[in-house]
C-alpha angles and dihedrals in degrees: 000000000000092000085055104046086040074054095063110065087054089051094049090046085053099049088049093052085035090054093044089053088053098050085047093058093048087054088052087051089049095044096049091044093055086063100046090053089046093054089055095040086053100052091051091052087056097051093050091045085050095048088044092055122009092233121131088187085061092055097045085061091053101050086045085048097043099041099049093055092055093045088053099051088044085052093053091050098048091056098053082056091055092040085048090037083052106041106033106032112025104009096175121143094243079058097054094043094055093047092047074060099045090050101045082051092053094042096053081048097052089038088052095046094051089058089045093047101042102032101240139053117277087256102052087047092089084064095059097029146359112047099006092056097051087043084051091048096050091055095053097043083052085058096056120095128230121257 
């Protein structure tokens, strides 16, 4: 009886890494679905910016837009299953040391596609959006005149 309850603890150790493999698996799966469906999403949003406007230029927009996003979000995804896979189920140093890579790689490639995708870098996007356009809209709200 006392090899099997010493065997416990280790059993217990290996369904919660067990379980954590599984839910980063599940993450790789998600995130793998998320670019296949924006591959296809994509695709479709080509081909209606294309009929609209007869473009291909438009449509070529559209698959670069679509797709980014999706890419971004798939990215991101795949890194949470990587962060879960690292910590919870092999945490070793060489381990560690490959995801910080993985993760500054990801992150130069989603900070790269942002800027792809909107135009200008994350820090000059206050200037174009956010702050600067309410500010913009309550000025001109201030101009109207009551009815």
């Amino acid at each position: 009886m006392t090899l099997l309850a010493g065997a416990e603890p280790a059993e217990a150790g290996m369904t919660f890494m067990t379980a954590m493999d599984h839910v980063a698996q599940a993450f790789e799966v998600l995130g793998t679905a998320v670019l296949v469906v924006g591959v296809l999403w994509s695709a479709v949003l080509a081909v209606v910016a294309w009929r609209r406007t007869g473009s291909a230029s438009r449509a070529y927009t559209a698959v670069r837009q679509g797709f980014g996003g999706a890419l971004l979000l798939g990215l991101e995804v795949l890194v949470a299953a990587d962060l879960i896979r690292t910590v919870a189920v092999s945490p070793t140093v060489t381990n560690v040391l490959v995801l910080g890579l993985i993760v500054l790689i990801r992150t130069f490639l989603s900070f790269s596609l942002e800027i792809e995708i909107d135009g200008v870098a994350p820090w000059r996007r206050a200037l174009i959006g956010g702050a600067s356009t309410a500010v913009q809209t309550s000025k001109a709200t201030d101009r109207q005149e009551p009815h």
